[in-house]
LUMTI-31867 format. One record per residue (C-alpha): z, x, y. Coordinates in steps of 0.5 Angstrom, whole numbers. Layout:
REM LUMTI-31867
[pt [Z, X, Y]]
...
REM end
This chain:
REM LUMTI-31867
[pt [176, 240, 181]]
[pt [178, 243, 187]]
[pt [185, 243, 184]]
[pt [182, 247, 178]]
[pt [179, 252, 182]]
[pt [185, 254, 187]]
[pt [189, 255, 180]]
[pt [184, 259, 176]]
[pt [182, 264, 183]]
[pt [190, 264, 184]]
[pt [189, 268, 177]]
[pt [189, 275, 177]]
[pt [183, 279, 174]]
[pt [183, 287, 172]]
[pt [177, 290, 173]]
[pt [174, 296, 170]]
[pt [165, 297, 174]]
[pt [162, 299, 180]]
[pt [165, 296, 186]]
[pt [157, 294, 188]]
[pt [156, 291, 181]]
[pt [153, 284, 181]]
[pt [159, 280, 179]]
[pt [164, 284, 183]]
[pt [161, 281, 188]]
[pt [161, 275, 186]]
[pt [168, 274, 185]]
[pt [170, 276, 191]]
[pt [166, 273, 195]]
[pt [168, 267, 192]]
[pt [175, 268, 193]]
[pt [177, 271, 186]]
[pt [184, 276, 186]]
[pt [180, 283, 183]]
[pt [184, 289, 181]]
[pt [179, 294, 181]]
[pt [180, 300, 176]]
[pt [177, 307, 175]]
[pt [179, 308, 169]]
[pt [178, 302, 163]]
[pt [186, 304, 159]]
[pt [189, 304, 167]]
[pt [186, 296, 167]]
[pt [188, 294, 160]]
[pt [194, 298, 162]]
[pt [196, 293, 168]]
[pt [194, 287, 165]]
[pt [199, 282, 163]]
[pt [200, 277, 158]]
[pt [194, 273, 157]]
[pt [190, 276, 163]]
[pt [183, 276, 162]]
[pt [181, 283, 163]]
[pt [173, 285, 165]]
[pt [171, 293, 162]]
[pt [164, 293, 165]]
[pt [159, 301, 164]]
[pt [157, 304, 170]]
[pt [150, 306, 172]]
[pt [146, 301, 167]]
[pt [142, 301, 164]]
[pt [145, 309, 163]]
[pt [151, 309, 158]]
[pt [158, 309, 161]]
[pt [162, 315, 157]]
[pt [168, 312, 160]]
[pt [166, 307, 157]]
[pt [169, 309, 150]]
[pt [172, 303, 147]]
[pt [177, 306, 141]]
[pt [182, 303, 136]]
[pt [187, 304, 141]]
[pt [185, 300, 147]]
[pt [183, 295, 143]]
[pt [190, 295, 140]]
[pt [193, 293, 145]]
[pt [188, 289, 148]]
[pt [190, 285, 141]]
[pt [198, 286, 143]]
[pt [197, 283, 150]]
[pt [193, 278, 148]]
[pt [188, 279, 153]]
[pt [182, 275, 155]]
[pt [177, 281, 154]]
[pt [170, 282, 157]]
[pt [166, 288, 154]]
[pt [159, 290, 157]]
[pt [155, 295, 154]]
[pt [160, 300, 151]]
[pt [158, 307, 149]]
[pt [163, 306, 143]]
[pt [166, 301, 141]]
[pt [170, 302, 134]]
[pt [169, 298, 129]]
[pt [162, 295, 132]]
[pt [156, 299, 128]]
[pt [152, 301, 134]]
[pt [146, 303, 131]]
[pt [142, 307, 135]]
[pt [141, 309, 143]]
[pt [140, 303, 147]]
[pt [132, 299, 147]]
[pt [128, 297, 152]]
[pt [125, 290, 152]]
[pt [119, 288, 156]]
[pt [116, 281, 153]]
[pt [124, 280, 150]]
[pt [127, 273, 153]]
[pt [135, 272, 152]]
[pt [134, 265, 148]]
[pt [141, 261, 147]]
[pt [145, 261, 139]]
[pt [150, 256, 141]]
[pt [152, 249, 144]]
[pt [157, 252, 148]]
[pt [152, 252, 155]]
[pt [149, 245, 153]]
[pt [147, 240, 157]]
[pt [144, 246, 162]]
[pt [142, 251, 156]]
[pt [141, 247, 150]]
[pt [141, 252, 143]]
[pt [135, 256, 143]]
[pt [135, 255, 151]]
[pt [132, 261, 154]]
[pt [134, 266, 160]]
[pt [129, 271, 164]]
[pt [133, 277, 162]]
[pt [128, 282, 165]]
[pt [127, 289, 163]]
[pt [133, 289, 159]]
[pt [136, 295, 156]]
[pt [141, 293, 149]]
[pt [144, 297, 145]]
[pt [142, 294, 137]]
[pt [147, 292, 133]]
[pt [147, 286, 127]]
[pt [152, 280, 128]]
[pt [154, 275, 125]]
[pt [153, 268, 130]]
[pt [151, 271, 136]]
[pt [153, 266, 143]]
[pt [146, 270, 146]]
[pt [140, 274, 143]]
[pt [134, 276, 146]]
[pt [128, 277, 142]]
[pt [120, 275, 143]]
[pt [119, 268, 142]]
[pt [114, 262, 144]]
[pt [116, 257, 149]]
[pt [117, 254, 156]]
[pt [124, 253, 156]]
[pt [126, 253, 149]]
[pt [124, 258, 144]]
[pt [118, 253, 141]]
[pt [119, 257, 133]]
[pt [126, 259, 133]]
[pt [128, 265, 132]]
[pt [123, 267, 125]]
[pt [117, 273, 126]]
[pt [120, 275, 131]]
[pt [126, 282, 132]]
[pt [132, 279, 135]]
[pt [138, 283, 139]]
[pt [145, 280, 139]]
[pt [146, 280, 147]]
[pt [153, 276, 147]]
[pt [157, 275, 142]]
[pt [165, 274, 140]]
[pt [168, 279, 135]]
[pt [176, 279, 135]]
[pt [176, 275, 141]]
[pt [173, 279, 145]]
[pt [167, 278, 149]]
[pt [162, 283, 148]]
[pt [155, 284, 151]]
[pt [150, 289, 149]]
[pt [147, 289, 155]]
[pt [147, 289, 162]]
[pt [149, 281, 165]]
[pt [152, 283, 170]]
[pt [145, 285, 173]]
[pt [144, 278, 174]]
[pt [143, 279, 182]]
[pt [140, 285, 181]]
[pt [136, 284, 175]]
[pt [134, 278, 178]]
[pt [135, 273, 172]]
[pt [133, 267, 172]]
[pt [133, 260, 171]]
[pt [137, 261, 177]]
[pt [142, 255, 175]]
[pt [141, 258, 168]]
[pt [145, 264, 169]]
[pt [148, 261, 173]]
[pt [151, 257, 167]]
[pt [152, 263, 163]]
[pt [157, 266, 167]]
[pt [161, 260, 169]]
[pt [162, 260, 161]]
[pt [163, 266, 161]]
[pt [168, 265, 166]]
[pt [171, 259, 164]]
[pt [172, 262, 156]]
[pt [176, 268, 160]]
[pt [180, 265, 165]]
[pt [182, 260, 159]]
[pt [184, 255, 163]]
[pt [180, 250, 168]]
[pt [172, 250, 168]]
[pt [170, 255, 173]]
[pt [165, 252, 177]]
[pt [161, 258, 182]]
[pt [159, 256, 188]]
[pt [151, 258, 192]]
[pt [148, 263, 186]]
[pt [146, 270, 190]]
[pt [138, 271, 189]]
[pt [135, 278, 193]]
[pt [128, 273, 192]]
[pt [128, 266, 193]]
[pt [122, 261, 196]]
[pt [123, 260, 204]]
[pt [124, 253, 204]]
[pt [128, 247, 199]]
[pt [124, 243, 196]]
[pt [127, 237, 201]]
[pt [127, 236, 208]]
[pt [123, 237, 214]]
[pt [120, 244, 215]]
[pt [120, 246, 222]]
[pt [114, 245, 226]]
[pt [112, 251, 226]]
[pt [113, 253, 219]]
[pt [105, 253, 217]]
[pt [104, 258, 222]]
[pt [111, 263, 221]]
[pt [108, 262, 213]]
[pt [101, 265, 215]]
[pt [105, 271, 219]]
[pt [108, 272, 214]]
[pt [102, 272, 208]]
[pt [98, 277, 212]]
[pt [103, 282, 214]]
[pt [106, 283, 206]]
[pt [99, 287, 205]]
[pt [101, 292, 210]]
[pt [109, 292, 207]]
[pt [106, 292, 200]]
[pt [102, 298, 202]]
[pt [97, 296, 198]]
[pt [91, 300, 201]]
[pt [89, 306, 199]]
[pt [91, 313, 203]]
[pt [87, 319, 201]]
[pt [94, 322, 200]]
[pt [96, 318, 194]]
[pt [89, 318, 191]]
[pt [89, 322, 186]]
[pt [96, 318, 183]]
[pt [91, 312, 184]]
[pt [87, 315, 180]]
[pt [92, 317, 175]]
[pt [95, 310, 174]]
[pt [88, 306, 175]]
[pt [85, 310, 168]]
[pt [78, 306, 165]]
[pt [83, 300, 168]]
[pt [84, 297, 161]]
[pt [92, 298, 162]]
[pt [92, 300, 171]]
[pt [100, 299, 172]]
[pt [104, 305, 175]]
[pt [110, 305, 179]]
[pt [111, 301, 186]]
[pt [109, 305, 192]]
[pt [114, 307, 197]]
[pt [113, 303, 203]]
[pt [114, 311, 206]]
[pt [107, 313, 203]]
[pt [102, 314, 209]]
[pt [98, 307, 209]]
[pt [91, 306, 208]]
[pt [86, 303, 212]]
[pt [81, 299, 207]]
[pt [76, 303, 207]]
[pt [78, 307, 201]]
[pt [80, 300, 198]]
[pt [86, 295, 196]]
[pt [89, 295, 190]]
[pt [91, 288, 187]]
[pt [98, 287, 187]]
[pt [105, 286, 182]]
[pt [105, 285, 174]]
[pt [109, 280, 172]]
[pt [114, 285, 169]]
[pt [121, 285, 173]]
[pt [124, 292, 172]]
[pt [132, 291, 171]]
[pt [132, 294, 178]]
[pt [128, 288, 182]]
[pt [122, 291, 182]]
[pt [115, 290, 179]]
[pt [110, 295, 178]]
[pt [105, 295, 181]]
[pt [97, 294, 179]]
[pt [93, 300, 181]]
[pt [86, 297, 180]]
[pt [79, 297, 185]]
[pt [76, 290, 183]]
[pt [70, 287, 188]]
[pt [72, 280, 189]]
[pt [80, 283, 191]]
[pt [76, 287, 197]]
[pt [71, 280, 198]]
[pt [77, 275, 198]]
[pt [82, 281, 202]]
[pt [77, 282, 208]]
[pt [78, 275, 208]]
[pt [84, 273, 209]]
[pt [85, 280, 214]]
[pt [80, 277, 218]]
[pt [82, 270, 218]]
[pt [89, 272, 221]]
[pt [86, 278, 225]]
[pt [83, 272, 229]]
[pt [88, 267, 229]]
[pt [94, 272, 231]]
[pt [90, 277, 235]]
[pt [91, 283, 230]]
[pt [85, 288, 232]]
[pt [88, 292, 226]]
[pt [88, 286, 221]]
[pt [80, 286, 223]]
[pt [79, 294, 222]]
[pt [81, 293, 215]]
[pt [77, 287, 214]]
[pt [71, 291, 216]]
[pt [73, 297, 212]]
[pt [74, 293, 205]]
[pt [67, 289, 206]]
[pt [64, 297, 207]]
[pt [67, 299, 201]]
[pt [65, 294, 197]]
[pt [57, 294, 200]]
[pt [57, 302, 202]]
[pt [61, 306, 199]]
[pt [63, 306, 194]]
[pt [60, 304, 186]]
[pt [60, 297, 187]]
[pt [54, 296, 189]]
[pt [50, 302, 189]]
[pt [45, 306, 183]]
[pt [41, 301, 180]]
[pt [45, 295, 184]]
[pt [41, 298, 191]]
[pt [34, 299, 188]]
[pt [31, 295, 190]]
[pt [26, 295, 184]]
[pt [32, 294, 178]]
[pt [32, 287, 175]]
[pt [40, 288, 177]]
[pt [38, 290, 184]]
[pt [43, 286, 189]]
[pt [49, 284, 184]]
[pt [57, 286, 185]]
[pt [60, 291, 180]]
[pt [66, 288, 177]]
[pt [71, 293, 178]]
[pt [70, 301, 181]]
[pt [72, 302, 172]]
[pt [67, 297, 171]]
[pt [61, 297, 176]]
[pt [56, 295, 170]]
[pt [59, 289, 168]]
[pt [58, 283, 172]]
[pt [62, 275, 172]]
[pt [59, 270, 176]]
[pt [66, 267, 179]]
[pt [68, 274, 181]]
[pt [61, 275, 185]]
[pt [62, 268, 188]]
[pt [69, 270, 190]]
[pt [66, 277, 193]]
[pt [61, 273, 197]]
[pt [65, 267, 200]]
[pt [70, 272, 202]]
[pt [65, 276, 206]]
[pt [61, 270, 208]]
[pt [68, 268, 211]]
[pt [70, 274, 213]]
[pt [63, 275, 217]]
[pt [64, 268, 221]]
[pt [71, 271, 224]]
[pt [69, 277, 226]]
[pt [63, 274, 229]]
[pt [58, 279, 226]]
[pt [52, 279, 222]]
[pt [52, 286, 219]]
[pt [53, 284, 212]]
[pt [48, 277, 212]]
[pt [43, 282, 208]]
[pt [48, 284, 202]]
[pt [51, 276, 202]]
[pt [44, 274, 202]]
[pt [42, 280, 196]]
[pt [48, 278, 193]]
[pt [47, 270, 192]]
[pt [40, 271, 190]]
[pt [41, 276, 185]]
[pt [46, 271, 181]]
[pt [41, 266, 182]]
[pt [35, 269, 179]]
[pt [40, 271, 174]]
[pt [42, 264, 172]]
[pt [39, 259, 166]]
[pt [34, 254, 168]]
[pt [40, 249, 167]]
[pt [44, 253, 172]]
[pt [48, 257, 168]]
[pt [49, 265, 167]]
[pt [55, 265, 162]]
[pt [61, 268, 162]]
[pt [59, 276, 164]]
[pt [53, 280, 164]]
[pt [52, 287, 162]]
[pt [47, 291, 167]]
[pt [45, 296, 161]]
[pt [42, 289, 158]]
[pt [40, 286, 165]]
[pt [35, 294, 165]]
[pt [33, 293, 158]]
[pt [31, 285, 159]]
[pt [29, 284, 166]]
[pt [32, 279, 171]]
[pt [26, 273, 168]]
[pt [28, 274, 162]]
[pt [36, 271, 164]]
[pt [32, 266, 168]]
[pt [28, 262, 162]]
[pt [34, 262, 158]]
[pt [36, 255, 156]]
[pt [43, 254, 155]]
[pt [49, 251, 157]]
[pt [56, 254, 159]]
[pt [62, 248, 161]]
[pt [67, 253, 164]]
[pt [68, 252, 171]]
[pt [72, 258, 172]]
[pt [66, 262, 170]]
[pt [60, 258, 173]]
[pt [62, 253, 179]]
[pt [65, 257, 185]]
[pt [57, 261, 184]]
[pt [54, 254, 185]]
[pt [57, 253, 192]]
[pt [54, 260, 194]]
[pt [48, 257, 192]]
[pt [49, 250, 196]]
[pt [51, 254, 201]]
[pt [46, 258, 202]]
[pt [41, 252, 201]]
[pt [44, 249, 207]]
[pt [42, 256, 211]]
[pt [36, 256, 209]]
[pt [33, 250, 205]]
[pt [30, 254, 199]]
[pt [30, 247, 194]]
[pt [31, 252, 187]]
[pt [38, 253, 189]]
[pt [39, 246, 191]]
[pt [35, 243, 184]]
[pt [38, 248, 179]]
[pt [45, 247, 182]]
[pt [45, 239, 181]]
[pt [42, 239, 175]]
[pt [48, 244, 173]]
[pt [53, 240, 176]]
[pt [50, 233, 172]]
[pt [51, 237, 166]]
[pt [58, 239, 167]]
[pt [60, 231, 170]]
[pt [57, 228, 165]]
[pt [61, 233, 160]]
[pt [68, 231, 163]]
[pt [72, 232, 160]]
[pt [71, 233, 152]]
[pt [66, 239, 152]]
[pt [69, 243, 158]]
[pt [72, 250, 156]]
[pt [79, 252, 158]]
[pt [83, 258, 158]]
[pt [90, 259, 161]]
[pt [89, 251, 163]]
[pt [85, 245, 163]]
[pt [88, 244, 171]]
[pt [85, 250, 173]]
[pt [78, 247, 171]]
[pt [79, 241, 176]]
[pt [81, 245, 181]]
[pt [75, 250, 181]]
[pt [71, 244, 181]]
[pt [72, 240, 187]]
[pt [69, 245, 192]]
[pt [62, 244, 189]]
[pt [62, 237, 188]]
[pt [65, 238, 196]]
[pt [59, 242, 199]]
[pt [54, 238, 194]]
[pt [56, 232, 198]]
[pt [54, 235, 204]]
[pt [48, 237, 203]]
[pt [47, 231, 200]]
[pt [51, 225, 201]]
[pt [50, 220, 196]]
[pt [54, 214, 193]]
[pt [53, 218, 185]]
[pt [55, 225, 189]]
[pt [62, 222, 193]]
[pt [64, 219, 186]]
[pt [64, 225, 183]]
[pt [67, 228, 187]]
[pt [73, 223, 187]]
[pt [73, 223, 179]]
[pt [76, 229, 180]]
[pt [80, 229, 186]]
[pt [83, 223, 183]]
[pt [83, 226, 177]]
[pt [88, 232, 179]]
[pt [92, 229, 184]]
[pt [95, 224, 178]]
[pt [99, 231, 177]]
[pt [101, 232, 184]]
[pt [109, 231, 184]]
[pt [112, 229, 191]]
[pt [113, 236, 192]]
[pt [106, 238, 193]]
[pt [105, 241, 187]]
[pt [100, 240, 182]]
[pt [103, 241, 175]]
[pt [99, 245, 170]]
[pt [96, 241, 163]]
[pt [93, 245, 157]]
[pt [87, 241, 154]]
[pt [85, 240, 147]]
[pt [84, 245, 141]]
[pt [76, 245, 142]]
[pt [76, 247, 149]]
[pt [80, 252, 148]]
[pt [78, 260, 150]]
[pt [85, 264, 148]]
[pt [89, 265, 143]]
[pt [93, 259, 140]]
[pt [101, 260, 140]]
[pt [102, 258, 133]]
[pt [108, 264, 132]]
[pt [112, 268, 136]]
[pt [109, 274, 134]]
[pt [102, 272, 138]]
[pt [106, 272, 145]]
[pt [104, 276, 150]]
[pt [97, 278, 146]]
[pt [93, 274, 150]]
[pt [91, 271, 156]]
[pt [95, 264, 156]]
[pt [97, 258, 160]]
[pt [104, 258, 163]]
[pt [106, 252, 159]]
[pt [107, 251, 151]]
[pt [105, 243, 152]]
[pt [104, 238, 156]]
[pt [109, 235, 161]]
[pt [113, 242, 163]]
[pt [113, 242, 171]]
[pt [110, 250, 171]]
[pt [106, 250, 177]]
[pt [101, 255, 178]]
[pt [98, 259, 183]]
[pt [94, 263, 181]]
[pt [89, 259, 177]]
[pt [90, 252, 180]]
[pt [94, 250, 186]]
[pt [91, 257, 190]]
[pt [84, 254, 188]]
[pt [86, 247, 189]]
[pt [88, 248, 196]]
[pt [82, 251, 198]]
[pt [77, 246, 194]]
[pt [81, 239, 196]]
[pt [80, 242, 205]]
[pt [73, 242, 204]]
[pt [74, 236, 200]]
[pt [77, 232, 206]]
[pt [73, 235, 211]]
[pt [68, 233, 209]]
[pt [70, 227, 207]]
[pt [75, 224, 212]]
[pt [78, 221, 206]]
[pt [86, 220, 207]]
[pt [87, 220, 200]]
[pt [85, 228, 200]]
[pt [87, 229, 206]]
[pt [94, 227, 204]]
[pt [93, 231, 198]]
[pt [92, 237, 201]]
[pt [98, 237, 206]]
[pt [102, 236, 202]]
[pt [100, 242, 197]]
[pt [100, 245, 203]]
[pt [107, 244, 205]]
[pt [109, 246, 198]]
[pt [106, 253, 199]]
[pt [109, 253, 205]]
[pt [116, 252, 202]]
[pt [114, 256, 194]]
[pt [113, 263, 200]]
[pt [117, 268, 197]]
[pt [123, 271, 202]]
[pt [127, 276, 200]]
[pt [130, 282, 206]]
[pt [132, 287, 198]]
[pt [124, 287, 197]]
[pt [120, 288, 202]]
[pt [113, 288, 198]]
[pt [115, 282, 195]]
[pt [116, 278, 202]]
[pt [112, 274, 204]]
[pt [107, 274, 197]]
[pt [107, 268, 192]]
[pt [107, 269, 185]]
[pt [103, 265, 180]]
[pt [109, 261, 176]]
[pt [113, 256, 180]]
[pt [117, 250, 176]]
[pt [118, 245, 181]]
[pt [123, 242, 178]]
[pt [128, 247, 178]]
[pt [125, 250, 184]]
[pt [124, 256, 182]]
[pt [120, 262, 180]]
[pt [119, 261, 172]]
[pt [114, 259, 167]]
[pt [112, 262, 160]]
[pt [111, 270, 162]]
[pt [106, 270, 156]]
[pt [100, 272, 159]]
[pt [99, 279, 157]]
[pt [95, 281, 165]]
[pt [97, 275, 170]]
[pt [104, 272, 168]]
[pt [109, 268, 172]]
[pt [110, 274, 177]]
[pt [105, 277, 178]]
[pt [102, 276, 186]]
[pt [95, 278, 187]]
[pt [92, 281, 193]]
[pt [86, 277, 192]]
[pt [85, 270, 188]]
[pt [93, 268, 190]]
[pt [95, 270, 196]]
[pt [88, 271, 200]]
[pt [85, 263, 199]]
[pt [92, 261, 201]]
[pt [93, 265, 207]]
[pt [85, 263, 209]]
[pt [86, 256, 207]]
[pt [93, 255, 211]]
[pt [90, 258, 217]]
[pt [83, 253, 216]]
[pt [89, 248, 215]]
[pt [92, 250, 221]]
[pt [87, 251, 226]]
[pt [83, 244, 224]]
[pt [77, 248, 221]]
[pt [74, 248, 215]]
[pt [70, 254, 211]]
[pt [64, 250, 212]]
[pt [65, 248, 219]]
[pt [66, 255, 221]]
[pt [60, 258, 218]]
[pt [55, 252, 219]]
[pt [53, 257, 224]]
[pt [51, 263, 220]]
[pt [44, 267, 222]]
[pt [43, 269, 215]]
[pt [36, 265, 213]]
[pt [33, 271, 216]]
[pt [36, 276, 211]]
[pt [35, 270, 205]]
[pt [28, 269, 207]]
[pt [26, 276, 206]]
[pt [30, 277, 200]]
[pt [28, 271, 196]]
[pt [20, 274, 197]]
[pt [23, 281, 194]]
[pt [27, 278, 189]]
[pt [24, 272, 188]]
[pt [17, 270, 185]]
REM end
């Protein structure tokens, strides 16, 4: 093979693009002889017989008027016999362009031939982000991108769905309709997918020896390789990292920028706007942060950014800023930790109108979102709780006890007799109907998601204060929902991430009550996750069944990205998700062990651990993207990739609060050999509780 290498590079390639053009670099970096060209006939014109000849347009994703692809170039491309490459020609005579060039978004490159195999089988699929292709109809195309269902595969074809020729062969020559050359750029991938494409393409070109590229160039990438020792000190270099990406994001808002803030976040039913330049001045917390990247990559390498003020995001970011203000002795990490928990308590809507009359059925409860300050989730209040409880216990302070305590027993008066409040409430129904009726309400609702990190606060608090109805209706909730594993629990985007979140309630309902009955519970679903933990650390996704099932099924490819929806399209696909399961599980599975010391969920979480540790973004072209995580990890290919069909949280996104904020806090806990439960054991919140349960409370 290194036979056929030498051959190949000893050949010649003309080449008409920019000279900063991701495969130009390629080549040269890899030892190939480049003629570069200004002018696409001079290129033609120098090549020899049978020399393969690259026409590639300048500024993609604008049209190249060089590139004016006529009769007569053609001509004598055919009489030298060239081995051409055309990529994105403004005209190409005899090739029907219909119209300007389009805009994909949800659009992935799917394979229509065998050529690839074994790397990309037909109908394999490519992320060719943010794609722009000039429309055309040809018979037989090599590559296509349109909207289709699957993981790795378009799951139905290419039926119900517009299909856009993107590689294909006409006379003999290569053209493409779109920019494969941004590979770098762009940040295609499966990295080794692409990989296999331009080896093809160049192979085809040379016509001669299989081209084999050496280390493929990724401007993001995980920190680590999925094997080998990690340095000693990787863990705490991670958590460095991890906190200082929420200034290099510059995520906080600044009055400066507000009105674009505004601008961008509308009603929140669509909040995305242009990243922010790191140049923008930066905000201290006290006027909030935002939550972070869409899964959309531009075809520049950059993500939009999600311009939206939600309550839990402040809780958990105060967290984990005051987390690492305290392990790296970072006063300014503090001093915004402080800032977002006044924000969400003080100054801003979310707990402020009826929710701060003392008097209001709704009195103590945290509004969703600034757009939504009246509707209320229990999962999103429980992660706002946790957050500042943690917070409070890392900057040593008690000054938000009265509002955590308020915001427990809000919720907790809210929930049904069996334990359960449901999936949102409405603060216009809660005004009309009064907290009790909430309370006499009896019904059950198995969705982890929704309901079990609210059950811990309420064992939380139970421990701090001893008030038994939080401990009684918690059991009972908890026995249902046990006894119901797992044919009658509810799922959305996994039947994982249900396990995943209930593994801190059994957690702490084994500390507060250390039964034989409670530890097995807790066991069944530890067991239970890690038989899906790969070697690696990572915890592979599982969808459930149809009863369970919360979001819109994928029966077509017209019903992708239309929904919320899991990262796989069945069972057995190695997607890990960060957002939903492997984030949640880190943290649950470290109060599991503490509480326990039991070395199967000690090893559990070490070894999760290390996976995050390893799956870190790092990338030097993108300085917001350093140092995040992003939802979708497949552990096998070890790269970022997954379905990119949730239409809010796809593969990758990051999150300021429910992804980076509890791996950055649990890997600090891990770190400093302190649990959640350990480290707040000494809260003097009893006082502000035993006063809000006599206001609150019958």
């Amino acid at each position: 093979m290194l036979v056929s290498f030498s051959v190949v590079q000893a050949q010649e390639l003309f080449f008409y693009g920019e000279t900063q053009n991701d495969l130009y670099k390629l080549l040269i970096k890899e030892g190939y002889k480049v003629r570069h060209f200004n002018d696409p006939e001079k290129a033609v014109r120098a090549a020899g017989k049978n020399d393969p000849v690259f026409l590639i347009a300048k500024n993609y994703p604008e049209l190249d008027p060089q590139m004016h692809v006529s009769a007569d170039l053609l001509k004598t491309i055919k009489r030298k016999k060239l081995r051409a490459y055309i990529e994105y020609p403004s005209v190409y005579e005899g090739l029907d362009i219909q119209g300007p060039p389009i805009e994909t978004r949800l659009e992935r490159g799917v394979v229509t031939t065998d050529g690839l195999a074994p790397v990309l089988p037909r109908m394999g699929l490519l992320g060719l982000h943010n794609s722009y292709v000039l429309p055309v109809e040809i018979p037989d195309p090599l590559i296509v991108l349109a909207k289709v269902v699957g993981y790795d595969k378009a799951e139905y074809g290419l039926t119900d769905t517009k299909v856009y020729p993107a590689l294909f062969k006409k006379d003999g020559i290569l053209i493409s309709t779109t920019g494969l050359t941004n590979f770098q750029k762009g940040r295609y991938g499966p990295a080794r997918s692409v990989k296999a494409v331009w080896e093809y393409i160049l192979s085809d070109r040379f016509g001669g020896p299989a081209v084999r590229l050496g280390d493929w160039p990724q401007d993001v990438k995980p920190a680590f390789p999925k094997d080998g020792a990690l340095p000693n000190d990787a863990r705490l270099e991670s958590i460095k990292k991890g906190a200082e990406w929420y200034k290099k994001g510059n995520f906080f808002l600044h009055a400066s920028w507000k009105d674009n803030w505004l601008k961008y976040q509308g009603d929140g039913t669509m909040p995305v706007g242009p990243p922010l330049s790191p140049n923008l001045a930066q905000g201290d917390g006290s006027m909030g942060i935002l939550e972070g990247h869409t899964s959309t990559i531009n075809y520049d390498g950059s993500q939009q950014y999600r311009y939206w003020m939600r309550a839990d995001v402040q809780g958990e970011a105060s967290m984990a800023l005051a987390a690492a203000g305290q392990l790296l002795g970072n006063q300014e990490f503090k001093n915004k930790s402080t800032n977002l928990l006044d924000f969400v308590f003080h100054t801003s809507n979310l707990r402020a109108a009826e929710k701060d009359n003392p008097a209001s059925p709704s009195y103590g409860m945290i509004g969703w979102a600034v757009t939504h300050p009246g509707s209320f989730y229990a999962d999103d209040n429980a992660r706002t709780l946790l957050g500042a409880i943690a917070a409070s216990s890392y900057l040593e302070t008690d000054k938000w006890d009265k509002e955590i305590a308020e915001g427990i027993l809000a919720n907790f008066r809210l929930t049904g007799k069996k334990g359960f409040q449901g999936e949102r409430l409405e603060e216009v129904a809660i005004l009309q109907e009064g907290w009790k009726a909430y309370a006499d309400r009896d019904f059950v609702h198995i969705s982890p998601h929704f309901e079990s990190w609210m059950w811990a606060c309420y064992l939380w608090l139970y421990d701090k204060t001893g008030y038994k109805p939080l401990f009684e209706k918690t059991k009972e909730a908890i026995r249902i929902t046990m006894e119901a594993y797992p044919q009658d629990w509810l799922w959305g985007s996994s039947m994982q991430m249900q396990r995943a979140r209930m593994i801190l309630p059994l957690a702490w309902l084994v500390r507060v009550e250390d039964t034989q009955e409670h530890r097995q519970w807790l066991d069944q679903l530890v067991t239970e996750i890690t038989k899906y933990q790969d070697e690696c650390g990572a915890i592979r996704e599982e969808i459930g069944g149809d009863k369970g099932r919360k979001f819109r099924a994928l029966n077509s490819n017209s019903d992708y990205g239309l929904d919320e929806g899991s990262l796989i399209f069945r069972n057995g696909e190695t997607a890990s998700c960060l957002l939903y399961t492997c984030n949640f599980a880190l943290f649950g599975l470290a109060e599991a062990a503490a509480a326990t010391q039991d070395e199967k969920y000690i090893n559990a979480v070490n070894k999760l651990s290390d996976f995050m540790t390893r799956v870190q973004v790092t990338s030097s072209v993108h300085p917001d993207l350093d140092g995040a995580w992003f939802r979708g990890f497949d552990y096998t290919r070890w790269d970022y990739w997954a379905s990119n069909s949730d239409i809010g949280w796809g593969t990758w996104c990051t999150l300021t609060g429910w992804i980076q904020s509890w791996i950055v806090t649990t890997q600090i806990q891990l770190e400093t050999g302190k649990s959640f439960w350990d480290l707040t054991k000494t809260s003097a919140i009893a006082g502000d509780a035993e006063k809000a349960v006599e206001n609150m409370l019958d």
